[in-house]
C-alpha positions in Angstrom: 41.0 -51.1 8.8 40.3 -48.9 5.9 39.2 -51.7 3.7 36.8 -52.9 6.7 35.2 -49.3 6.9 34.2 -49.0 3.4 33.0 -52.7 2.9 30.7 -51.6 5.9 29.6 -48.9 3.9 25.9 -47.8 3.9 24.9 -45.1 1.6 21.9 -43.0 1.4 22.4 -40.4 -1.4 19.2 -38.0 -2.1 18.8 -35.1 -5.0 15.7 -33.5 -5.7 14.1 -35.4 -8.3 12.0 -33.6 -10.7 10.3 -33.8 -14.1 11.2 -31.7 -17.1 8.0 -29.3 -17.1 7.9 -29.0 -13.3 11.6 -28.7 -12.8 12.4 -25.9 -10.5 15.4 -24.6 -8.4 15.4 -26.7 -5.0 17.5 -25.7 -2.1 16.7 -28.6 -0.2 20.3 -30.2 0.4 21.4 -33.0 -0.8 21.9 -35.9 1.9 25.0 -38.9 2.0 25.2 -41.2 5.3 27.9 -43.2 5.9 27.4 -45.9 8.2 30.5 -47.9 9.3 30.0 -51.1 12.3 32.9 -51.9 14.3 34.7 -48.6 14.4 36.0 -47.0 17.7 36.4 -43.4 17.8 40.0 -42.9 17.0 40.1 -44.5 14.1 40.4 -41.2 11.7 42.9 -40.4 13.5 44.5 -43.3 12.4 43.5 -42.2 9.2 45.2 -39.5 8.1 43.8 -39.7 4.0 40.3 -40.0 5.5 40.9 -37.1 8.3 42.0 -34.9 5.6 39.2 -35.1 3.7 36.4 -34.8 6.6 38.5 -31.4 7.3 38.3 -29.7 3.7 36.9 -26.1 3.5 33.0 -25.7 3.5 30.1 -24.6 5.1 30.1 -27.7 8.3 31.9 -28.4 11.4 33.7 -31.7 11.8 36.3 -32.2 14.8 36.3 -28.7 15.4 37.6 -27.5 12.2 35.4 -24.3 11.0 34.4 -24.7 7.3 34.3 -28.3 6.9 31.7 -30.3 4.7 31.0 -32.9 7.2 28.9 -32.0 10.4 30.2 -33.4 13.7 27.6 -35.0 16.1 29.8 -35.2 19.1 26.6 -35.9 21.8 25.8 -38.6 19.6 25.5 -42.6 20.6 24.3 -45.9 19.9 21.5 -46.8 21.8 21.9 -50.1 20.9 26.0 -50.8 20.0 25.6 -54.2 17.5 25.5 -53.8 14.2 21.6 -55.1 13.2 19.7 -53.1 15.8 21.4 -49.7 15.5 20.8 -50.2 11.3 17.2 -50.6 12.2 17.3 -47.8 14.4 18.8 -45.4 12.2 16.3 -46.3 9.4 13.5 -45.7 12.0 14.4 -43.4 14.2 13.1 -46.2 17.2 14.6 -48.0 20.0 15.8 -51.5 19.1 12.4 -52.4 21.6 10.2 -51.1 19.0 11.9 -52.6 16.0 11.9 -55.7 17.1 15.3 -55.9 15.6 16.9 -56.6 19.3 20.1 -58.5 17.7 21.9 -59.3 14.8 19.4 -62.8 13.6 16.5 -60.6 13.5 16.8 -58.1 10.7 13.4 -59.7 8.7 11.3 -58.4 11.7 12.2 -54.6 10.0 8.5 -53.2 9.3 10.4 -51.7 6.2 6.7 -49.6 4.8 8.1 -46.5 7.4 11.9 -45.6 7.5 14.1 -43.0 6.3 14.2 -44.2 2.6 10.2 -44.1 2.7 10.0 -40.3 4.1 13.0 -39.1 2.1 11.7 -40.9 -1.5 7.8 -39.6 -0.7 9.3 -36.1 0.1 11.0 -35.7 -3.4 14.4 -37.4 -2.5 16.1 -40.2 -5.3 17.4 -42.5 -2.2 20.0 -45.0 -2.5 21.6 -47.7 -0.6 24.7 -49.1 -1.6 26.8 -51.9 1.0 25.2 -53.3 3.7 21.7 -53.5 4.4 20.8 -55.6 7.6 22.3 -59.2 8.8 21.2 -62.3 6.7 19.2 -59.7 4.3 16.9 -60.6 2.3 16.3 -62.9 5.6 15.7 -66.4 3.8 13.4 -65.0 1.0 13.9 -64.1 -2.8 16.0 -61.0 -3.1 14.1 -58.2 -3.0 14.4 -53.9 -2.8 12.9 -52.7 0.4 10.4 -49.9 0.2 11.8 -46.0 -0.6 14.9 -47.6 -2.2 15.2 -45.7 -5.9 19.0 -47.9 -5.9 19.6 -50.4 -3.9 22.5 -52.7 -4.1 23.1 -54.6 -0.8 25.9 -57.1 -0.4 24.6 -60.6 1.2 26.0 -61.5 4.1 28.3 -64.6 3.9 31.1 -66.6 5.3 34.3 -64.9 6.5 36.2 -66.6 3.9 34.1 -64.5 1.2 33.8 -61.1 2.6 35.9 -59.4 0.4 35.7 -61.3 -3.1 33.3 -63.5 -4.9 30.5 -63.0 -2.8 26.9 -62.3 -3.4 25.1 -59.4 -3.8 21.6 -58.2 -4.9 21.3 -55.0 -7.9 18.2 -53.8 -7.9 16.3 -57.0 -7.0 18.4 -59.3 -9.0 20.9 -61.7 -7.1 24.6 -61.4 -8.5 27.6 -62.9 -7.8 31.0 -60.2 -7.7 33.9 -61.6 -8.6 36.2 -58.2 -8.1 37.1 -57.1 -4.2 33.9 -55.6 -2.7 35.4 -52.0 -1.4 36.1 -51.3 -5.2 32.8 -52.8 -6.3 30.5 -51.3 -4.2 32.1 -47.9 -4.1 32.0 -47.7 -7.7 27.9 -48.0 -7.7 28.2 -45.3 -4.9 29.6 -42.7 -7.1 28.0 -43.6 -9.8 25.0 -43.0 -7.8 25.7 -39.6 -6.7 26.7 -39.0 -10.4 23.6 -39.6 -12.1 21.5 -38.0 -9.4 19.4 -35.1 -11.2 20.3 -31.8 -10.6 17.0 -30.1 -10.7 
């Protein structure tokens, strides 16, 4: 189950970008969502490496423990529960309705000019995505990097045989084909995302 999670991974890291004469002390915060499809709500229970870590000291709540990092939404839910319409939602902030993303063929009817990646990037924010974008992305066209993506590295959907080794992906645009098991692959442009982000 733990491999599943984190080959469903979608990541949207932000810092503060800034140039060296205008560079200033931002206390904006930093922003990582982890999206996961197909996960019930006991599964970090299940998980007690993950639970762990979603309970470490900080300024957040998460499953009632004071002084997490991780904020709990525990009123939240999916409008829309399959995988391609609540991605769409989440990037928009609309109802599956005004997508037009109703299920999980229709992903290339994402108006991709207004989501959260265009609103974070044209407020400051380096965005990233890392893992899964949306079903059959780049939707029978040329890879490509939707707009408000400053990394974007978005594993192509394929066959169940090749989910989790030689598979295809797109790096910035360019297509690529990953020989190594995805969870590793993908989490390693993750944190080396996060990483590099600017600190100013």
């Amino acid at each position: 189950m733990a491999g599943a999670v984190l080959l469903a991974l979608g990541t949207l890291g932000a810092a503060v970008v800034g140039s060296p004469e205008t560079a200033r002390t931002d206390d904006r915060p930093n922003v990582i969502v982890v999206l996961t499809d197909d996960q019930r709500v006991g599964t970090f229970a299940e998980m007690p490496w993950l639970a762990s870590r979603l309970a470490r000291p900080g300024s957040g709540q998460c499953s009632g423990v004071q002084g997490s990092d991780w904020i709990e939404f525990p009123n939240a839910f999916a409008n829309t529960p399959l995988c391609c319409p609540s991605r769409a939602s989440l990037l928009t902030g609309l109802f599956a309705r005004h997508t037009g993303v109703l299920d999980n063929d229709d992903g290339g009817r994402l108006d991709a000019s207004s989501t959260l990646a265009t609103w974070l990037h044209e407020a400051g924010y380096r965005t990233g995505l890392v893992g899964k974008y949306l079903n059959r992305y780049p939707f029978g066209r040329p890879p490509f990097v939707p707009p408000g993506w400053d990394r974007f590295v978005a594993k192509r959907n394929q066959a169940g045989a090749t989910v989790y080794r030689d598979f295809q992906a797109v790096d910035q645009g360019s297509p690529v084909i990953v020989r190594r098991y995805a969870t590793d692959w993908l989490a390693e442009r993750a944190v080396d995302f996060v990483r590099t982000a600017p600190t100013t």
